[in-house]
C-alpha positions in Angstrom: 134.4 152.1 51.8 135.3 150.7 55.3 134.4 152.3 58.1 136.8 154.1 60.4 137.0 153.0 63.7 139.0 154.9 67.1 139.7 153.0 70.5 140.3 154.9 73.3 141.3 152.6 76.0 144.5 152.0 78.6 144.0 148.6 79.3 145.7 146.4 76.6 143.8 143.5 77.0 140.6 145.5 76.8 142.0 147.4 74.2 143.3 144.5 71.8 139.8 142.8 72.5 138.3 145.7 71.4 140.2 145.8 67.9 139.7 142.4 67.0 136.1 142.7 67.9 135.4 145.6 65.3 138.0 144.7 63.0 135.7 141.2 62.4 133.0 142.8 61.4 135.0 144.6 59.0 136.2 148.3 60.3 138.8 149.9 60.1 140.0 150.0 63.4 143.1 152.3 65.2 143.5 152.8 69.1 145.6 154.6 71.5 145.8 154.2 75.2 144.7 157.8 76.5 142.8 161.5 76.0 146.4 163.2 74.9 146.8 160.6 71.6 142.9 160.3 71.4 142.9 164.3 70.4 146.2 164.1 68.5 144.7 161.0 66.1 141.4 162.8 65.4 143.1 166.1 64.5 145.2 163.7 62.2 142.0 162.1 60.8 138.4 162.4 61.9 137.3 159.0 62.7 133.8 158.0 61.6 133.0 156.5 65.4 134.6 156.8 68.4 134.7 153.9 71.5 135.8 155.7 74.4 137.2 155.1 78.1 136.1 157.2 80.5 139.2 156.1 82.9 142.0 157.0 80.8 145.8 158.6 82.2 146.3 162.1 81.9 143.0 164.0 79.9 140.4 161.1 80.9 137.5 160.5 78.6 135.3 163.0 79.7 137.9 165.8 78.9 137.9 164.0 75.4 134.4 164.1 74.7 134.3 167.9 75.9 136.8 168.9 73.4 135.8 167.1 70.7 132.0 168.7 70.8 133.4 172.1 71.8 135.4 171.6 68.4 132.4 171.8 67.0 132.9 167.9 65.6 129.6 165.6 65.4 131.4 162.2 65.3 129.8 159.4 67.3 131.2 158.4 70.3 130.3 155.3 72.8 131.8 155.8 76.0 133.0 152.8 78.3 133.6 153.0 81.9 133.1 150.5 85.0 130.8 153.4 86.9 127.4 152.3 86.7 125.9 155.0 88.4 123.4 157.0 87.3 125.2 160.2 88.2 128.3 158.6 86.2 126.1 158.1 83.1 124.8 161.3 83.4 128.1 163.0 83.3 129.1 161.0 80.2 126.2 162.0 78.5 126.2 165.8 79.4 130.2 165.5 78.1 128.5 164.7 74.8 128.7 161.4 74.6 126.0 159.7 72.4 125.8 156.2 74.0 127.0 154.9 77.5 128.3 151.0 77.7 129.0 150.3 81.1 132.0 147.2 81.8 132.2 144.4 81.1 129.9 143.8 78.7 129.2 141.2 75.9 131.1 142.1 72.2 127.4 141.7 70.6 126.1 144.4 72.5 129.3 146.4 71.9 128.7 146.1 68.0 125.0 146.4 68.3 125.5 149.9 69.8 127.8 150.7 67.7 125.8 150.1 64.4 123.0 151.9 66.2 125.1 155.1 66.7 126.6 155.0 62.9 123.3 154.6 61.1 121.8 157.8 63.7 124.6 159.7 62.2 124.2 158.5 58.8 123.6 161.6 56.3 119.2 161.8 55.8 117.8 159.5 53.3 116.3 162.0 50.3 113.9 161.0 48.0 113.5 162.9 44.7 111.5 163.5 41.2 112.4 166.3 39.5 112.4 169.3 41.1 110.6 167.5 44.2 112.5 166.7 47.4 111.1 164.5 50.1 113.4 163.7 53.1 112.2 160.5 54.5 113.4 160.9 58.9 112.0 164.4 58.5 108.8 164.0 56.5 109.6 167.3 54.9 109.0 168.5 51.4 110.4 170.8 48.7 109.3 171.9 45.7 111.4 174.0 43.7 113.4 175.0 46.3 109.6 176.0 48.4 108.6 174.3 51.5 105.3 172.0 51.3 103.0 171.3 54.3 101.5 167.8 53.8 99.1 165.8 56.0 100.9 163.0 57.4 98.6 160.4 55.0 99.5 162.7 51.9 103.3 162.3 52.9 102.7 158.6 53.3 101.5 158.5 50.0 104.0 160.6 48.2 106.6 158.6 49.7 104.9 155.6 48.3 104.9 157.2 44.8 108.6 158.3 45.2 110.0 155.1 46.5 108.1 153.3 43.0 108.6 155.7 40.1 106.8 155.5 37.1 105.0 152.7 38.1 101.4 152.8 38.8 100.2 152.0 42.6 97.1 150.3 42.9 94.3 151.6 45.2 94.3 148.4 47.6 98.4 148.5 47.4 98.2 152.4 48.7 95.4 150.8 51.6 97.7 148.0 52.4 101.2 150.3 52.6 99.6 154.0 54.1 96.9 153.1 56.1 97.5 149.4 57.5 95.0 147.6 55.6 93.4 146.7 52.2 89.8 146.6 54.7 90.7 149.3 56.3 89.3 152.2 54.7 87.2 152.8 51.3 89.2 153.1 47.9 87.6 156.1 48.1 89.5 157.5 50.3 92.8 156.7 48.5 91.3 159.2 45.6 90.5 161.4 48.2 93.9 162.0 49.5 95.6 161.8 46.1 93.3 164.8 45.3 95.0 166.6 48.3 98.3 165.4 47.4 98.0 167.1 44.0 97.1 170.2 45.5 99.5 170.7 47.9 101.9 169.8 45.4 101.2 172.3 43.1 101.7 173.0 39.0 102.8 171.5 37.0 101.3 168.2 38.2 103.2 165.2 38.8 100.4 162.5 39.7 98.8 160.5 36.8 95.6 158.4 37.0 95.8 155.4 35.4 92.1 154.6 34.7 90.6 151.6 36.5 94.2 150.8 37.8 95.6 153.5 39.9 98.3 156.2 40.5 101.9 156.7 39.4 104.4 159.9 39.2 105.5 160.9 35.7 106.4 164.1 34.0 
């Protein structure tokens, strides 16, 4: 599915430059030349990233921006403007406003910012195994439906574990991929943590020890 791209800009030039430059690397892109047809195109249809003018006729950017989060809507939105004051980024960014891009500046950087914004509001990356939830940005885990405290080296792990299902992790691959280093530690203390792991994850267990080779998750 493409992704849906909204220009905000009065300047045509600017404005068409902006279109083909997103449009290459394959979004979607409509625009509109100012804050009146900005709001009226997003009620139409939520765009998934907004690149915004701050100078626009008639509701400028920062009105936009206001309206949009008081809305209650999360999009992403890069604003452009020529002010490259502090003060001026600062209002942009109190507005709501999740990146600042200040004129002129170079199309890569334009699309580099842009992928930047989209994958930070990309939806959270979820691990799972039965009945066991791991969210990967938040280090969090459920099981069951419970909240499970883990130390950060038994979240390593079980994300290890997840990532490879039913396929048995060696002791020096869990050295090399948690802690840095096939040196850096005993295999010992790979067992050790697994032992913690199992705990905290509770019954029925999910971690089998492959004798002599290593550790896997299987039901």
């Amino acid at each position: 599915m493409s992704i849906f791209a909204l220009v905000v800009e009065d300047d045509g030039p600017i404005r068409r430059m902006l279109e083909r430059t997103l449009s290459a690397e394959g979004y979607d892109v409509s625009s509109v030349g100012d804050g009146g047809a900005a709001l009226a195109a997003i009620e139409r249809s939520v765009p998934d990233v907004v690149v915004l003018d701050v100078g626009l006729p008639g509701i400028d950017g920062l009105a936009v921006c206001r309206r949009l989060r008081q809305q209650g809507l999360s999009l992403p939105i890069l604003m452009l403007t020529a002010r490259d004051a502090v003060a001026d980024r600062v209002d942009g960014l109190d507005a709501g406003a999740d990146d600042y891009l200040v004129k002129p500046f170079a199309a890569a950087e334009l699309l580099a910012r842009v992928r930047a914004l989209l994958r930070r509001g990309a939806p959270p990356e979820v691990l799972a195994f039965g009945d066991l939830l791991f969210d990967v940005e938040s280090r969090s885990v459920r099981r069951g439906g419970v909240e499970i405290a883990l130390r950060a080296r038994e979240a390593d792990l079980l994300e290890l574990l997840l990532r490879n299902p039913r396929r048995v992790i060696s002791r020096a691959q869990a050295l090399e991929r948690v802690w840095g280093d096939v040196a850096a530690a005993s295999p010992n203390v790979v067992d050790r943590y697994i032992s913690y792991l199992r705990r905290s994850l509770g019954d029925p267990p999910v971690i089998v020890t492959v004798r002599g080779v290593g550790f896997m998750l299987a039901r």
